[in-house]
C-alpha positions in Angstrom: 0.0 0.0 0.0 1.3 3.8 -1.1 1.7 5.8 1.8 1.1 9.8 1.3 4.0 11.8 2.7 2.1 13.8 5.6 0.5 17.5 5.2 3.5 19.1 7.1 6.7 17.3 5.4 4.8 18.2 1.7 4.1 22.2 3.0 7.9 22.1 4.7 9.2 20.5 1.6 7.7 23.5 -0.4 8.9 25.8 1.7 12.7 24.9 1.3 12.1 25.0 -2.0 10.6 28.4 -2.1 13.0 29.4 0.0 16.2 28.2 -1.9 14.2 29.8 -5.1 13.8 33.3 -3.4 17.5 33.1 -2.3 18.8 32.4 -6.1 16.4 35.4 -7.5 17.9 37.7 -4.7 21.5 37.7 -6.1 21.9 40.9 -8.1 23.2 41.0 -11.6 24.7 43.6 -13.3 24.1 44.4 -16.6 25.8 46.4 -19.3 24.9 47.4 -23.2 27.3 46.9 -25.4 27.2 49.3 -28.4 29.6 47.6 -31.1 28.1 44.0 -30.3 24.3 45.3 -30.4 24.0 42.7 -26.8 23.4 43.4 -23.0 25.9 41.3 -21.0 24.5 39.8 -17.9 26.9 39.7 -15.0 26.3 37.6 -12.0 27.7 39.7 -8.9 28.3 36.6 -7.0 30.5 35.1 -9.1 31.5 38.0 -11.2 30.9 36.2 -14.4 28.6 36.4 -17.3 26.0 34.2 -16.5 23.4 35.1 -20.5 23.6 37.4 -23.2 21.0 39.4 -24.9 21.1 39.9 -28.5 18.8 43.5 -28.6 19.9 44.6 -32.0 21.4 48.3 -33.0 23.7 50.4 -30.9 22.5 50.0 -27.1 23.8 52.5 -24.9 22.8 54.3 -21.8 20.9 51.6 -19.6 18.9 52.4 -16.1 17.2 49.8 -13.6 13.5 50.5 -12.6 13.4 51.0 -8.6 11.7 47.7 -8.1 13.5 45.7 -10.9 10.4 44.8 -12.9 12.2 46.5 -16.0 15.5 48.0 -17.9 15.8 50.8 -20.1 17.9 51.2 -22.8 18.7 54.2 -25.0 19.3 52.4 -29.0 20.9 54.5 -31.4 20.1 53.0 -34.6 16.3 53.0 -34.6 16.1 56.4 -32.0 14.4 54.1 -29.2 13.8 53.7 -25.6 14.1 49.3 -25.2 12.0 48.6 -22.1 13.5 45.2 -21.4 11.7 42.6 -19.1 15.2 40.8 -17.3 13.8 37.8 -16.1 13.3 36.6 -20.0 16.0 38.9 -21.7 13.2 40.0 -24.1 12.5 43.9 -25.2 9.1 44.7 -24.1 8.3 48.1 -26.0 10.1 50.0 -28.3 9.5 53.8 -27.5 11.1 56.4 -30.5 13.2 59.3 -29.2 15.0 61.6 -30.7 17.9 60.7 -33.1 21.1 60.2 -31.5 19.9 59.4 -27.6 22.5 58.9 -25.0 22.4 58.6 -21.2 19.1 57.8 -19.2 17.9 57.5 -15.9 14.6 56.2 -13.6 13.7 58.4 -11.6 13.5 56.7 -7.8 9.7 57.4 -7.6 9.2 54.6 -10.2 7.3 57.6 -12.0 9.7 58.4 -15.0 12.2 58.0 -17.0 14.6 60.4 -18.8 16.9 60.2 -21.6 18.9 62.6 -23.3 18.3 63.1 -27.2 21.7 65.0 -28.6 20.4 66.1 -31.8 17.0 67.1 -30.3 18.8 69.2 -27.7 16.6 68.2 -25.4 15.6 65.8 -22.8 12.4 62.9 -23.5 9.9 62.5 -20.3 8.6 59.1 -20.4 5.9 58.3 -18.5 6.5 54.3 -16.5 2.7 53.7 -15.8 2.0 54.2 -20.3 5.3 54.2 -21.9 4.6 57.2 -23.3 6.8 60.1 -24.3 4.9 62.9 -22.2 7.4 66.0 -22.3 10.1 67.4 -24.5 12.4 69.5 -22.7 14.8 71.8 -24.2 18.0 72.2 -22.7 20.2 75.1 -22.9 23.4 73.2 -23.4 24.5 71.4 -26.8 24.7 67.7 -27.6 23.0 66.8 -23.9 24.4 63.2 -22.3 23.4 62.2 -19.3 20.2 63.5 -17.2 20.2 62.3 -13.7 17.3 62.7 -11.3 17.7 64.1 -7.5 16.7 61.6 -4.9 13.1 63.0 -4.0 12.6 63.0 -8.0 11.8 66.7 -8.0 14.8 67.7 -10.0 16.9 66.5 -13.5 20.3 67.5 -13.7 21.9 67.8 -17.5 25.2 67.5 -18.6 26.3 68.4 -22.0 29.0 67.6 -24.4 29.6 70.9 -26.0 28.7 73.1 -23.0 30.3 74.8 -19.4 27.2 73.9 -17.4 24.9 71.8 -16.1 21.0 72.5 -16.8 18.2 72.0 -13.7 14.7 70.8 -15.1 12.0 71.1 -12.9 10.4 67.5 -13.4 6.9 68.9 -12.2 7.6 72.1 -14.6 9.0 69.9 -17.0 11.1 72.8 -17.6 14.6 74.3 -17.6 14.9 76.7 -14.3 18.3 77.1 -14.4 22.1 76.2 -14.9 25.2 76.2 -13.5 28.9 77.1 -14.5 31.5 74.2 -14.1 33.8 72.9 -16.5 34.2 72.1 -20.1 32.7 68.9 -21.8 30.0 67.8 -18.2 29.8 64.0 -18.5 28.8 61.8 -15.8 27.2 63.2 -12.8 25.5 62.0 -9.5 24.0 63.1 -6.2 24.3 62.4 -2.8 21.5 60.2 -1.1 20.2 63.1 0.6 20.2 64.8 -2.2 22.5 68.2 -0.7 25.0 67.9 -3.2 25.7 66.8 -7.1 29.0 66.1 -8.3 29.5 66.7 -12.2 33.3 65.4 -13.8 33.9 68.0 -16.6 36.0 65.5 -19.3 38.0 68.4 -21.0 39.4 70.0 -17.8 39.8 66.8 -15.4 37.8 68.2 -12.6 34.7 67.2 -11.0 32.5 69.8 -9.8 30.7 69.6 -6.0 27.5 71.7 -6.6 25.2 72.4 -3.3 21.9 72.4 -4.7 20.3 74.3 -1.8 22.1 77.4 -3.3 23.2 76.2 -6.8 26.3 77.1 -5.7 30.5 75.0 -6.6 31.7 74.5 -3.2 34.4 72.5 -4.7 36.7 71.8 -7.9 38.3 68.9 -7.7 41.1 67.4 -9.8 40.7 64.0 -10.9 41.8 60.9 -13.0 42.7 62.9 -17.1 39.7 63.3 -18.8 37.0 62.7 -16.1 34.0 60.7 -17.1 31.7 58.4 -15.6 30.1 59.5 -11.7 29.1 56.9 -9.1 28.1 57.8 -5.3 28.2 55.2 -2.9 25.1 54.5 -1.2 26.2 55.7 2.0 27.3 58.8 0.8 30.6 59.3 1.7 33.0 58.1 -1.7 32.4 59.0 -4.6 34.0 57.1 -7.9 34.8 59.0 -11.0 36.1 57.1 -13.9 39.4 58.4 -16.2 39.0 57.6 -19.9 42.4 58.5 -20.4 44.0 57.5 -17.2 42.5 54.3 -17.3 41.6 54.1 -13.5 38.9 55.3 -10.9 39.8 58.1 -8.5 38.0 57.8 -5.1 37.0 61.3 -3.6 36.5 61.6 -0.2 32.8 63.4 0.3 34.1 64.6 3.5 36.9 66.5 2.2 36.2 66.6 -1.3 39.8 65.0 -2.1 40.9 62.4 -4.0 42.4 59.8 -1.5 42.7 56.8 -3.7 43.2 55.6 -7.6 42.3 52.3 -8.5 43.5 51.1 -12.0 41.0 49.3 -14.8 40.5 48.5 -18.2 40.7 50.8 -21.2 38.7 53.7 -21.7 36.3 53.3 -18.4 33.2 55.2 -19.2 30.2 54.8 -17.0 29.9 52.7 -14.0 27.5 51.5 -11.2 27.7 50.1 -7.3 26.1 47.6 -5.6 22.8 48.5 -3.3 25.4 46.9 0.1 27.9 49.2 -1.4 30.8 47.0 -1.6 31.1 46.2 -5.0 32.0 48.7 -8.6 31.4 47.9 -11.9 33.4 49.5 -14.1 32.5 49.5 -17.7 36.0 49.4 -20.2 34.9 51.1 -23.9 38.2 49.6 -25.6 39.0 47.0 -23.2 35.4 45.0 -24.0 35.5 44.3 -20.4 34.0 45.4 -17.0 36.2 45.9 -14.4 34.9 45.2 -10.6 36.5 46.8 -7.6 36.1 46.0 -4.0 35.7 49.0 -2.3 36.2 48.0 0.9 39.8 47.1 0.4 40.1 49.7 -2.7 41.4 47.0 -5.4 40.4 45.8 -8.6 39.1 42.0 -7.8 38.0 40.6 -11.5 38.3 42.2 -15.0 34.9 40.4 -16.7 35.0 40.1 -20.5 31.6 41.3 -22.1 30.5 42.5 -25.8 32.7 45.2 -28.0 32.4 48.4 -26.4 30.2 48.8 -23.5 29.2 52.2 -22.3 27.6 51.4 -19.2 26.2 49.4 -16.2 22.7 48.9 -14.7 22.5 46.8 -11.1 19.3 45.2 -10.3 
């Protein structure tokens, strides 16, 4: 005679399972467009290796995570789109046109929007989450903009420019230019404290990055950095932040605190843009001409693993 296992062994049983299930979809991955290749590279952060790879087609460049995960966004040159990428099946969702040429883009933390810089446009495409809808066009004062980055409440954008000395403030609510703010030549990367008091913008040509208090739009520091200052990342404590040096090839660490640079980490070639882990202790590091992403412990301040992706990524999403 068959004997049934008993009602609590089957609903323990299950549970171990959904356990061990929960535990393998909590490990982040990183994930980085690669622009020559026309792929997304999937990087298991446990392991630091590439676990799938996404063939999305075109030129994909500036990536973002949505605040819960549920999506990726990726800015593709050759057919002017926004890919809204579901990541647990590696498939593009929607395709949403933007301007010609987009570059950098961004989720705002509210889950509300998205942003992405259109360089022939001049201007910067509001995309609503809840439609996928293009819902604002906003012009930008400075030429050929890259990157726009929200503020932690969501309230502001902050633009950097290739061809300008400043970096434009869009009132998201506005969704409007309000004002700008001098720094250096060529803004690239740029990123705010958690609590949202301060930006810090590397200008490429000049090798600086910029401290901007944005409760007075005011520099309250100019900082030299790695040669030709690039890519911006804040750790999510607050107190480092990582700027990348496309000619240097290496990450300078600047000290919040002091605004100084107190360390320089060498990576691959050409390090664009980057991204941390939410715990804080691990940087990716995304190498244009080295086809790799370089990931440094930043506890200990080294390089740990150089991980070989597609031809030419430009950047990293974590989720």
């Amino acid at each position: 005679m068959t004997r049934s296992l008993p009602r609590l062994t089957v609903v323990g049983t299950l549970g171990l399972v959904l356990a061990a299930l929960q535990g393998c979809a909590a490990v982040p991955r990183a994930y980085v467009p690669n622009e020559r290749s026309g792929t997304i590279s999937v990087i298991d952060t446990e392991s630091d290796t590439v676990i799938a790879t996404w063939q999305v087609g075109g030129k994909p460049r500036g990536i973002a995570a949505a605040p819960d995960g549920s999506h990726l966004f990726v800015t593709e040159q050759t057919s002017a789109a926004l890919l809204v990428v579901d990541p647990g099946q590696g498939r593009v969702e929607y395709r949403i046109p933007l301007g010609e040429s987009p570059e950098g883009v961004s989720a705002s933390p509210d889950g509300r929007w998205v942003a992405a810089a259109s360089e022939v446009a001049n201007a910067i495409l509001l995309i609503d989450t809840g439609s996928n809808q293009v819902v604002a066009n906003i012009a930008t004062q400075g030429k050929n903009p890259e990157h726009a980055v929200f503020s932690p409440d969501s309230r502001w954008l902050l633009v950097s420019a290739e061809d300008a000395t400043q970096v434009d403030l869009i009132d998201v609510n506005a969704r409007r230019q309000v004002g700008s703010l001098e720094v250096g030549r060529r803004p690239r990367g740029m990123a705010f404290t958690p609590d949202g008091h301060l930006a810090y913008v590397a200008c490429e040509l000049d090798s600086t990055v910029y401290a901007i208090d944005l409760s007075n739009r005011t520099v309250v520091a100019r900082i030299a950095a790695g040669e030709f200052s690039n890519g911006v990342t804040i750790h999510p404590r607050g107190h480092e932040v990582y700027v990348s040096s496309g000619r240097g090839a290496s990450v300078s660490i600047i000290d919040v605190g002091r605004n100084e640079v107190v360390g320089t980490i060498a990576v691959g070639q050409r390090p664009w843009n980057m991204a941390i882990s939410a715990d804080g202790r691990k940087l990716y590091v995304a190498n244009g001409r080295s086809n790799s992403v370089s990931v440094i412990d930043t506890v200990q301040r080294v390089r740990i693993a150089d991980v070989p992706v597609g031809q030419l990524p430009w950047g990293v999403a974590i989720r």
